[in-house]
C-alpha positions in Angstrom: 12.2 19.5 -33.3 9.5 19.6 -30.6 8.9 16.9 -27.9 7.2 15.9 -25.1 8.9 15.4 -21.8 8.7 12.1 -22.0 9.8 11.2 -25.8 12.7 14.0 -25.2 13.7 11.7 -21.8 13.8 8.6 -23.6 15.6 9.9 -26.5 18.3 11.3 -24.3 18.1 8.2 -21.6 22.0 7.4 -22.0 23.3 10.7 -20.6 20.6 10.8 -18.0 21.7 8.0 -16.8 25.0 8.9 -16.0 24.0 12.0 -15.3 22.1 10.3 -12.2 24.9 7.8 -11.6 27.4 10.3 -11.5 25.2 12.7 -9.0 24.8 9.6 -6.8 28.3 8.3 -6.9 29.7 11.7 -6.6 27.8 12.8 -3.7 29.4 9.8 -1.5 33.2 9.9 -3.1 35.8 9.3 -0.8 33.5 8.3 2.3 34.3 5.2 4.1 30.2 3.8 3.8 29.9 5.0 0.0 25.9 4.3 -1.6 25.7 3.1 2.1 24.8 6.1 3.4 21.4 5.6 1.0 20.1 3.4 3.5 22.2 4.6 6.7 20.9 7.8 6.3 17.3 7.4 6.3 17.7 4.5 9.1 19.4 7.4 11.9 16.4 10.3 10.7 13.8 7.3 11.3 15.4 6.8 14.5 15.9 10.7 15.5 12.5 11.6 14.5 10.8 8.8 16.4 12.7 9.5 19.2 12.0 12.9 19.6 8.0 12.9 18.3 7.1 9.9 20.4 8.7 9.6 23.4 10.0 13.3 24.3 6.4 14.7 23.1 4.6 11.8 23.7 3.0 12.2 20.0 -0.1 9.9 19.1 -0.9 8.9 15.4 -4.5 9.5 15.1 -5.2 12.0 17.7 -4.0 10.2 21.0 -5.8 6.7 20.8 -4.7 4.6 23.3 -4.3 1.7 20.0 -1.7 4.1 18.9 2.2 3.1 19.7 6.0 4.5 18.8 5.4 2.1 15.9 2.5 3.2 14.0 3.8 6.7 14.6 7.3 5.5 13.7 6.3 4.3 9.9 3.6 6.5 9.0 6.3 9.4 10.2 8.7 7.5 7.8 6.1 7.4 4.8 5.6 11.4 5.1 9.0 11.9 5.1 10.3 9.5 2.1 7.8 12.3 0.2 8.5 14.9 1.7 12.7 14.6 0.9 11.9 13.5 -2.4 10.1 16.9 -3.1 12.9 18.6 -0.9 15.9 17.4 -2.8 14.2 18.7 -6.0 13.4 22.0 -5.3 16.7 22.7 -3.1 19.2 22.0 -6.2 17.0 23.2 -9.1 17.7 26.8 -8.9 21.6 26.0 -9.4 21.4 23.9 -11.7 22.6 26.1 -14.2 24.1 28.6 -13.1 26.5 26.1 -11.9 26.9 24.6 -15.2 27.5 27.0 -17.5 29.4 25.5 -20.3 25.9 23.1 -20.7 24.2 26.0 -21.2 26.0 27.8 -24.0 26.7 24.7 -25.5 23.1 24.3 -27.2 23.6 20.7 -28.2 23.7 19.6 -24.9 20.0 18.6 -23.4 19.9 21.0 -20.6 16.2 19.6 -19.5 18.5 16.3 -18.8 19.9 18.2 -15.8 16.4 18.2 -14.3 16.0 14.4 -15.0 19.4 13.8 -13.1 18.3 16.0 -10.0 14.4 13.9 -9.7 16.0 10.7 -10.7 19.1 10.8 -8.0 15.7 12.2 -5.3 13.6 9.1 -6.5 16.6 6.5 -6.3 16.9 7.7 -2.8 13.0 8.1 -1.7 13.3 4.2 -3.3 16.0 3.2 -1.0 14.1 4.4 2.2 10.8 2.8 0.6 12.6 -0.7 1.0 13.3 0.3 4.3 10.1 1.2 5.6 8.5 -2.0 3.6 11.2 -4.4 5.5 10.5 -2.2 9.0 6.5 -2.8 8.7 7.1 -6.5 7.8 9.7 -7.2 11.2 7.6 -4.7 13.3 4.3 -5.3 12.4 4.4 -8.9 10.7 2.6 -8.7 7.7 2.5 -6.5 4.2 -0.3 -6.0 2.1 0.0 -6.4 -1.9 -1.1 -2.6 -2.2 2.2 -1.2 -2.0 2.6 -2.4 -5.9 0.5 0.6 -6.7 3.2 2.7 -5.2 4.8 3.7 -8.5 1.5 4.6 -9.9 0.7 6.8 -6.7 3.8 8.5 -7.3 3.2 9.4 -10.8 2.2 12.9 -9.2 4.9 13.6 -7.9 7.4 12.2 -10.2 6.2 14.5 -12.7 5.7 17.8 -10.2 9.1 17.4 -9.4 10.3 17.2 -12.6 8.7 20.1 -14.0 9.8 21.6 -10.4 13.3 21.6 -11.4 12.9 22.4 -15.2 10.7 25.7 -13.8 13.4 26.3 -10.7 16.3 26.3 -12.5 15.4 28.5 -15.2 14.4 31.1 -12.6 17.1 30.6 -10.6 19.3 32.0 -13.7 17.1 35.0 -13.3 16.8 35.6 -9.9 19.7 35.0 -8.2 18.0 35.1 -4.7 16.0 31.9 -5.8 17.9 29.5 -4.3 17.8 31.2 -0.6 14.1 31.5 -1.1 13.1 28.0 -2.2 15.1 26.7 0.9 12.8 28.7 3.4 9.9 28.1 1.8 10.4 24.2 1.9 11.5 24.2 5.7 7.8 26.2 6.1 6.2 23.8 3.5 7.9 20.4 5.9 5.6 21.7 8.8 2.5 22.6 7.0 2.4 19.2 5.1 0.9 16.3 7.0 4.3 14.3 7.4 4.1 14.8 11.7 0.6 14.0 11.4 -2.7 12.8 9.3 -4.7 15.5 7.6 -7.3 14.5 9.4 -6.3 16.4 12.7 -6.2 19.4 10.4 -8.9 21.8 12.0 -11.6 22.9 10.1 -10.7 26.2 9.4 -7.5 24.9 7.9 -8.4 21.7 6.0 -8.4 23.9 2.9 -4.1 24.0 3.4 -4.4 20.0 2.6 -6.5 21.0 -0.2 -4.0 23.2 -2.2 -0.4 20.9 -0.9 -0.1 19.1 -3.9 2.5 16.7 -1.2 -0.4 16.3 1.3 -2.4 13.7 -1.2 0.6 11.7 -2.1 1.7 11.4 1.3 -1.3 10.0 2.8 -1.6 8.1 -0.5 1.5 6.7 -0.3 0.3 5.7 4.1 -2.4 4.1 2.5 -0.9 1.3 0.1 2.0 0.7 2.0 1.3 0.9 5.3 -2.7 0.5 5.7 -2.9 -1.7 2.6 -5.5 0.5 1.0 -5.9 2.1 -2.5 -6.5 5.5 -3.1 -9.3 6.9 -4.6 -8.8 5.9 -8.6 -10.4 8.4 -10.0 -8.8 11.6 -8.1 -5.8 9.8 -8.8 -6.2 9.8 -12.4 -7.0 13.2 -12.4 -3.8 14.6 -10.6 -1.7 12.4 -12.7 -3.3 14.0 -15.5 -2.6 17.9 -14.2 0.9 16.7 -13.1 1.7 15.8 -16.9 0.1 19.0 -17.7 2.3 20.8 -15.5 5.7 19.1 -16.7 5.2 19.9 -20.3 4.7 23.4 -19.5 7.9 23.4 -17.8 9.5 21.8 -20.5 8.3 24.3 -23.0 9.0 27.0 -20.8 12.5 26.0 -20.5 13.3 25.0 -23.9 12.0 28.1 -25.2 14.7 29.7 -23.1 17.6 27.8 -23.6 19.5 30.6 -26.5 18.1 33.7 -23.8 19.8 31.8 -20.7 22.8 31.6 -22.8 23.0 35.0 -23.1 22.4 36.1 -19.4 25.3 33.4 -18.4 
């Protein structure tokens, strides 16, 4: 039977939800902090990141203005990286996905495409937990929120779905290619640098604006700055547009990989 990504999600919503649960809880088993290393975590790179960028550099948000502080360089550092990791933590564990669990493979009646849900779910439950924190840190530091950051979830509809279909399309190369895995890790440590997560787009020189262009992660990170932390929406119509491609680009994936399934059996 044939389904969209979404229909074939919600049909198989039990096991991806202990699939996630299980990724979470297992990731932390036997530390002393447990699921509190969700919010410890992004607390000491906040802090280590700030430190470094704005008072060892001296880095100014916005080009050096003297209305700039540690502060506003501080969150919208945070928002850029809350993206950023989401994307990270995707593309890093697709490619072994499953090659390291073989049995799912050859057994056809399990939903492999669930394996993708559990890797961007676990990401988003995370990049959730550090959105708290940076909506708590703007309220104590800078005293007020604005009722933009509702439109959060719809900003991240983008990336929700490019990560999905991310992880369907990485891990079904990654069974191919074994050197997939060691290539996808250095091309997101060159990716973390040219996105704008150290700094606004807008200090991009001319002759390299068009590298904001083509980074899918450049729009939702200064989308995502704008609801939460300038308390403005993005433009509704673009938005609508890459939300639009994005689904596009998951049920490709999807078919790609479902297609597949019986041939990755037999490389396995």
């Amino acid at each position: 039977m044939n389904y969209n990504f979404a229909g074939y999600l919600i049909k198989n919503r039990r096991i991806l939800k202990q699939l996630i649960l299980r990724d979470i809880y297992g990731r932390y088993k036997g530390s002393i902090l447990g699921i509190l290393w969700t919010v410890v975590n992004p607390i000491m790179m906040l802090s280590v990141y700030t430190l470094v960028f704005s008072q060892v550099f001296r880095a100014k948000w916005g080009g050096g203005s003297g209305e700039d502080s540690p502060i506003t360089f501080a969150l919208n550092l945070f928002a850029g990286l809350i993206v950023f990791n989401i994307f990270a933590e995707c593309a890093t564990k697709a490619p072994t996905l499953i090659t390291s669990n073989p049995n799912f493979v050859k057994k056809v009646i399990f939903p492999i495409h669930t394996l993708g849900g559990m890797v961007t779910g676990s990401a988003l439950i995370h990049g959730a937990m550090s959105t708290i924190i940076l909506i708590v840190g703007k309220l104590i530091l800078d005293g007020r929120i604005s009722n933009t950051m509702f439109a959060l979830p719809v900003v991240w509809l983008p990336l929700i779905f490019g990560c999905l279909g991310l992880s369907w399309m990485l891990c079904w190369i990654g069974v191919i290619i074994k050197d997939t895995p060691q290539v996808i890790n250095a091309a997101v440590s060159m990716l973390m640098f040219l996105s704008p997560i150290f700094y606004p787009s807008s200090l991009l020189p001319d002759k390299l604006q068009w590298l904001a262009k083509i980074n899918p992660l450049a729009t939702v990170i200064e989308s995502t700055r704008s609801v939460v932390i300038a308390g403005e929406l993005p433009n509704i119509d673009k938005l609508i547009i890459e939300i639009i491609v994005s689904a596009i680009w998951c049920q490709l994936c999807f078919n790609i990989l479902k297609k597949s399934q019986k041939s990755l059996a037999d490389i396995l």
